[in-house]
N, C-alpha and C positions, 0 to 999 in steps of 0.2 A: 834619696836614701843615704846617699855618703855623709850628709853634713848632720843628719840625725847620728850619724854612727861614728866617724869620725871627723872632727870638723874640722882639722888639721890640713884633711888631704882633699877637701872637699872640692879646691880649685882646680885640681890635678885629675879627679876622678871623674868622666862624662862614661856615658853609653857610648860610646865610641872605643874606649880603652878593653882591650880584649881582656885584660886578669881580671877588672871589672866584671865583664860577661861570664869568667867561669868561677870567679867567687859570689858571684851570686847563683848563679845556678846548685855548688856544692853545698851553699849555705841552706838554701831551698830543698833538696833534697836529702841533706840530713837531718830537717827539720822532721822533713815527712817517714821516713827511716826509721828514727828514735821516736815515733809518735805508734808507729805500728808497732813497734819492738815492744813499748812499754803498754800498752794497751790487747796485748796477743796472747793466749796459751799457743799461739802455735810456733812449735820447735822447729815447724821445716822452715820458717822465713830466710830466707836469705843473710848469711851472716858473712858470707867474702866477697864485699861490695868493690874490692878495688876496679874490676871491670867498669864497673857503674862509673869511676870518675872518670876515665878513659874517654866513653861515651858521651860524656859531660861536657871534655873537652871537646869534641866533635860538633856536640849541639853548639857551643857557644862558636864555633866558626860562620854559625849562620850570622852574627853582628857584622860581620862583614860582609857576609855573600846574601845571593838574591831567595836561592833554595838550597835543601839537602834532600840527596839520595840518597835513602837508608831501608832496608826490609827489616829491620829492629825495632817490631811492634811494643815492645813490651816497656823499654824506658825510652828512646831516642826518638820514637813519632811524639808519643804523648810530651814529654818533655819540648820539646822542639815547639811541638803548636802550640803549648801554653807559655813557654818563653817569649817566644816571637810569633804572636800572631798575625801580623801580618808577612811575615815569610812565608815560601811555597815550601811543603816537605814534600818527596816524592817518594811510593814503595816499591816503583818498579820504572826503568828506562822507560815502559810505553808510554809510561803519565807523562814523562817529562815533555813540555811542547815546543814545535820546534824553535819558538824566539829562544831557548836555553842552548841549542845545540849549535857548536860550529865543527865546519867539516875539516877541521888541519889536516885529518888523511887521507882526504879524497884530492888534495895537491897534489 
């Protein structure tokens, strides 16, 4: 998608690059934001999204890591699994199994 958008930075820019991971994810999500917004009579939507990018930044740590553990059904599971699907998300310690867990405080 980089060299569609700018081709400049195209060589620079991999899935591996974390601004990468959370400029596309904000990009994505204000897509879908201003598509509810403009499409809605409804007044209660959400309109103090700064939380949301916060969250966004946490989703995009999954490019580097195996899984996330987050009870934040609402934007950070869904976002998460459609970002990276093949990453593990988890909503609770017990999901997580134990090839994730190391014991540094049982040293």
């Amino acid at each position: 998608m980089p060299r569609k958008w700018i081709p400049s930075l195209a060589s620079d820019v991999t899935e591996q690059w974390y601004t990468w991971q959370v400029l596309r994810l904000w990009y994505g999500w204000a897509l879908e934001w201003a598509d509810r917004r403009a499409n809605t009579l409804d007044t209660t939507l959400q309109s103090d999204i700064s939380n949301d990018f916060y969250d966004m930044e946490y989703v995009a740590s999954l490019s580097r890591a195996d899984g996330l553990l987050t009870g934040d059904k609402r934007l950070v599971q869904p976002l998460a699994r459609a970002a990276f699907p093949e990453k593990d998300v988890f909503s609770s310690l017990e999901e997580v199994p134990d090839s994730y867990r190391c014991d540094w405080g049982s040293r």
